[in-house]
C-alpha positions in Angstrom: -35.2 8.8 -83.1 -35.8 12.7 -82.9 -34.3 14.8 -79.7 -38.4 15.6 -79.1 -39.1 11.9 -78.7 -36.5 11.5 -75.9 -37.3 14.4 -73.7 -38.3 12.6 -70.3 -37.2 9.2 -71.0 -34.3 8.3 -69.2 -33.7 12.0 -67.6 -32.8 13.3 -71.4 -32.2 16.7 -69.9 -31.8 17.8 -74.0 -29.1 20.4 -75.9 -27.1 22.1 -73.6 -23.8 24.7 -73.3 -21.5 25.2 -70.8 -18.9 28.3 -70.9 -15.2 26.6 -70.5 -11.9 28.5 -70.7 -11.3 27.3 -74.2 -14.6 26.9 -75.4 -18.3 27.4 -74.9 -19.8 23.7 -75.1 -22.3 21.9 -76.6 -23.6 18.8 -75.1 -26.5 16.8 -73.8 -27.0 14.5 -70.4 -29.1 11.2 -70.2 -29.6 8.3 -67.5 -28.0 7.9 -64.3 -25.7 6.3 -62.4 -21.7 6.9 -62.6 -20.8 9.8 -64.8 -19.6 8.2 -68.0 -18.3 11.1 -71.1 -18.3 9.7 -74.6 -16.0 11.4 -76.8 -17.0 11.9 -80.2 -15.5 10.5 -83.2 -14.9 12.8 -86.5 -18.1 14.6 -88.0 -19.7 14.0 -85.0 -23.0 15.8 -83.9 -25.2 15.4 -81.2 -28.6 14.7 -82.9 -26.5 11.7 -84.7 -25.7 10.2 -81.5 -29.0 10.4 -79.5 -29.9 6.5 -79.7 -26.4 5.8 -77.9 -26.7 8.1 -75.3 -29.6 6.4 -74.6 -28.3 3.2 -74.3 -25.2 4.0 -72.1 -27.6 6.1 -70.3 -29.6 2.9 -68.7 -26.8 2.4 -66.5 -24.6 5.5 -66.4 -24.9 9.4 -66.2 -23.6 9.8 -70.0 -22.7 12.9 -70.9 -22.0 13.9 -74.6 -20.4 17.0 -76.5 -19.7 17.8 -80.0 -16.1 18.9 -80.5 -15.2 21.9 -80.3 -15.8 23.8 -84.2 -18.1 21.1 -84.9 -22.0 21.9 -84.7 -22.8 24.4 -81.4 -19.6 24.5 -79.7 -17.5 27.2 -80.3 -14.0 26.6 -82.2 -10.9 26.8 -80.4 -8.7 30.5 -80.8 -5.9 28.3 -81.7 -5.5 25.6 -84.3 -7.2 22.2 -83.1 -5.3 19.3 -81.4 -6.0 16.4 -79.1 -4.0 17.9 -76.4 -6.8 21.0 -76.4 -9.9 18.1 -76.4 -8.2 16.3 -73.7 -8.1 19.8 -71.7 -11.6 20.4 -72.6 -13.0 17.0 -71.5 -10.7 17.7 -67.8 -12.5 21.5 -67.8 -15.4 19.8 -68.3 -15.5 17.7 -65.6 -14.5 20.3 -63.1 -17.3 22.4 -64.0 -19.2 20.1 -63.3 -17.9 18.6 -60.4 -17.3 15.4 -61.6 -14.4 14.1 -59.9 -14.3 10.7 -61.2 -15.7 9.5 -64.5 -15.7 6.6 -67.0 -14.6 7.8 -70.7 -16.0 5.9 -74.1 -14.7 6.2 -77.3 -15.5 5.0 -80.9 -13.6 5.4 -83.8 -11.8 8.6 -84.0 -13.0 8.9 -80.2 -10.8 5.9 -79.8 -7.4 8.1 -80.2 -8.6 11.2 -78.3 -9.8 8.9 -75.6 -6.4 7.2 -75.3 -5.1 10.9 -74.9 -7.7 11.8 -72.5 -6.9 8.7 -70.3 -2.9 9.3 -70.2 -3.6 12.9 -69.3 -6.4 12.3 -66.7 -5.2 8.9 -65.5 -6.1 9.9 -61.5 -9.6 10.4 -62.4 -10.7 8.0 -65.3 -12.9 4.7 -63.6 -13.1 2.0 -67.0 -12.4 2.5 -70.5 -14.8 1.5 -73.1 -13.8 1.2 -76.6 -16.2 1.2 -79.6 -14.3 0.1 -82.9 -11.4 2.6 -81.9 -8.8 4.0 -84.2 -6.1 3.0 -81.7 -2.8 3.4 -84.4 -2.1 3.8 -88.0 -0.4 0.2 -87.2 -4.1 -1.3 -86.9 -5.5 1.0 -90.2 -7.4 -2.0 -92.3 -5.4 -0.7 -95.6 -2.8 -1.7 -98.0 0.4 0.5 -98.5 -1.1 1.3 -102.0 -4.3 2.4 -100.1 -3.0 4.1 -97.4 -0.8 6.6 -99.6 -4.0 7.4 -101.5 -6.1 8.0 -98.5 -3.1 10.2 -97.3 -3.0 12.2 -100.9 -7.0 12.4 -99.9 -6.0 14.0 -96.9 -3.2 16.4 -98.1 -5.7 17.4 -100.8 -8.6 18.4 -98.6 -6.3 21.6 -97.2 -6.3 22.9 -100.6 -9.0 25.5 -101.4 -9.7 24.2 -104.7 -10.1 21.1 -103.7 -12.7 22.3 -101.5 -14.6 24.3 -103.9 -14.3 20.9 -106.1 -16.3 18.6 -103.0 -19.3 21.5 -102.6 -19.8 21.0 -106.7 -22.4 18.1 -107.3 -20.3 17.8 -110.4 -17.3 16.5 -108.7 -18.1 16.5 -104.8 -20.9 13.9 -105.3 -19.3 11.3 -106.8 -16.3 11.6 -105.0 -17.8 11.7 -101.5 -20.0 8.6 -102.4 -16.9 6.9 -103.6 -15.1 7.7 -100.3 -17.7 6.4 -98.0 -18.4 3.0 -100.3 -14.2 3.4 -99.6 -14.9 2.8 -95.9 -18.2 0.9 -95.7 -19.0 4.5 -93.8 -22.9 4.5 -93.1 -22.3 8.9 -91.9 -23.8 10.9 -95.4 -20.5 12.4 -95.7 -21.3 13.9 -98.6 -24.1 16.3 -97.0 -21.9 17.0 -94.1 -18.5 18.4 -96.1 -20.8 19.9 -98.5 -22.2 22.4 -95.7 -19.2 22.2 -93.4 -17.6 25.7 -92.5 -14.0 26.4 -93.4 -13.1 26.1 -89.5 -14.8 22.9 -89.1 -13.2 21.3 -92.4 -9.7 22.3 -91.1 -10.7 20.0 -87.8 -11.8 17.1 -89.9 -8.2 17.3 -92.0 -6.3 17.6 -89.4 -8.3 14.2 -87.5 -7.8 12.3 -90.7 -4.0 13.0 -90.7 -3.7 12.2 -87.5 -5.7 8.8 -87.8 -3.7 7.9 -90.3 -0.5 8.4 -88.3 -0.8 8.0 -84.9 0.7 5.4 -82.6 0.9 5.1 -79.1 3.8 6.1 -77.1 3.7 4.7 -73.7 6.6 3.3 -71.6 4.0 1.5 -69.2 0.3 0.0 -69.3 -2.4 1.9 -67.7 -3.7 1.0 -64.5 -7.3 1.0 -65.5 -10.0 -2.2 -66.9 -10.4 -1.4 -70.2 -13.5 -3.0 -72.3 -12.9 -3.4 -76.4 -15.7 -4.1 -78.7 -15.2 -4.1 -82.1 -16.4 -6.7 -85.3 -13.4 -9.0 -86.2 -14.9 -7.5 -90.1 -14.3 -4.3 -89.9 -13.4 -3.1 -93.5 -10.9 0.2 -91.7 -9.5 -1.4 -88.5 -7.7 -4.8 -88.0 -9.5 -6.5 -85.0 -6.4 -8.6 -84.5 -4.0 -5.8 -84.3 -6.1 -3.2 -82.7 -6.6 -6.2 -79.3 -3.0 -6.5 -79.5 -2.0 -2.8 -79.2 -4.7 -2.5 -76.7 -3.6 -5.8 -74.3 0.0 -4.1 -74.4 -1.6 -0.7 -73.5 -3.7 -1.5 -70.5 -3.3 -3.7 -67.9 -6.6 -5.2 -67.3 -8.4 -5.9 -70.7 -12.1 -7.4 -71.4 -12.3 -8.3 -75.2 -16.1 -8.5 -76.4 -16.3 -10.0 -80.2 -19.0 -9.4 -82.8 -19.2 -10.3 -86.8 -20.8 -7.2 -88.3 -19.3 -6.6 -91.8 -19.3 -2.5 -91.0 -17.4 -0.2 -89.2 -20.0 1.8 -87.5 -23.0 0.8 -86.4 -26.3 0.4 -88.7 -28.0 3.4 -89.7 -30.1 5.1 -86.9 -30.2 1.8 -84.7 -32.6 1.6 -82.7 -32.7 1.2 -78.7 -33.7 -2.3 -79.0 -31.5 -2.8 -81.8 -28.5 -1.2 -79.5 -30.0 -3.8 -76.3 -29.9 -7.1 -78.5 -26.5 -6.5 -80.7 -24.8 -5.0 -77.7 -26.4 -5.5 -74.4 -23.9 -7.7 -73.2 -20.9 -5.1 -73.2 -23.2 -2.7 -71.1 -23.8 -5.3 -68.5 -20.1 -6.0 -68.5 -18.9 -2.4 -68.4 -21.2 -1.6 -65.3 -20.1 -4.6 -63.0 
């Protein structure tokens, strides 16, 4: 569904920037009701996400951004990190006088959220969780797969390397062999191929840190926290990921499905979104 098609339904207000101290912005509003911010996951763009903020908009104010030195917001003047996101989404806020908000995450989103939430504690509401990356402890690989997808990594901050992935030579069927790697329905291959230096960097340095992060955290968190995730998901251990997550917050809703993919289908549809997964927004705004 096109950005034109929305404009009006739900109070879509459409692309928007806002000028923070680190970065100018790029985001997009829809709905109403409590403020919710969903925080992207890697290679994420606002025109990819439309049909979500949609359906989180019938029952909160959802609020969505592309990361900063991905698509229209402006790169950080230092190298990338979570700790500048989680800064950004609490500048955010301010500037727009939100003082307490709900925080979603999928994927990716899931480790920048977890950041977000021990940083901002005093003002996060619930916690929703979309098939998060919530540790390298609940990665869905095998020691022989993880040290190639590491080398992958390492390899991606070489120039040539680079220069190999924008060849249709190489790039092609190497990209195509990394998403059939993942069961990853994103066209990574389009997306590296006209990625920008700066924006490649940010993607290597996510994919290291996915694939080595684990929480620290002396106690739970105070907050209801709602997981969703297919017990098939070819990258992430359903098993593992609900048991890092029980031991991480307090108060924990666990909502099950059986799709044999990581993300969800390609371009789903509203009523796609309302049938598979109606019953975790009902849940998450009681």
């Amino acid at each position: 569904m096109s950005t034109k098609n929305l404009e009006g339904v739900l109070n879509y207000e459409g692309s928007r920037y806002i000028d923070l101290p680190l970065t100018r912005l790029h985001y997009t509003k829809c709905g109403s009701g409590p403020p919710l911010i969903m925080v992207p996951a890697t290679m994420s763009y606002i025109k990819d996400w439309i049909t979500l903020i949609q359906f989180m908009g019938q029952k909160f104010t959802t609020y969505f951004f592309e990361l900063p030195g991905y698509g229209g917001s402006t790169p950080y003047k230092e190298k990338f990190s979570s700790k500048l996101v989680t800064k950004t989404i609490e500048s955010f806020a301010d500037k727009l006088k939100i003082d307490n908000f709900s925080i979603m995450g999928f994927s990716f989103g899931g480790i920048l959220t977890l950041k977000a939430v021990d940083y901002l504690e005093d003002k996060i509401d619930k916690v929703i969780l979309l098939s998060p990356c919530v540790s390298k402890e609940a990665m869905n690989f095998s020691k022989t797969r993880l040290f190639i997808a590491r080398g992958l990594a390492y390899c991606l901050k070489n120039n040539l390397i680079r220069k190999l992935i924008s060849s249709k030579r190489f790039g092609t069927p190497l990209l195509s062999y990394l998403r059939k790697f993942g069961k990853i329905n994103i066209p990574i291959e389009e997306h590296l191929k006209k990625m920008p230096k700066r924006t490649l960097d940010i993607l290597v340095y996510q994919v290291n840190e996915v694939l080595n992060f684990k929480i620290k955290r002396n106690a739970p968190f105070k907050k209801n926290c709602h997981l969703a995730m297919s017990t098939k998901d070819p990258l992430l251990n359903f098993k593992k990921t609900k048991s890092i997550i029980k031991k991480t917050f307090e108060n924990c809703y666990v909502y099950e499905f059986d799709h044999p993919y990581h993300q969800l289908t390609e371009k789903p549809t509203l009523g796609w979104l309302n049938k598979e997964l109606g019953w975790l927004l009902e849940s998450c705004s009681n």
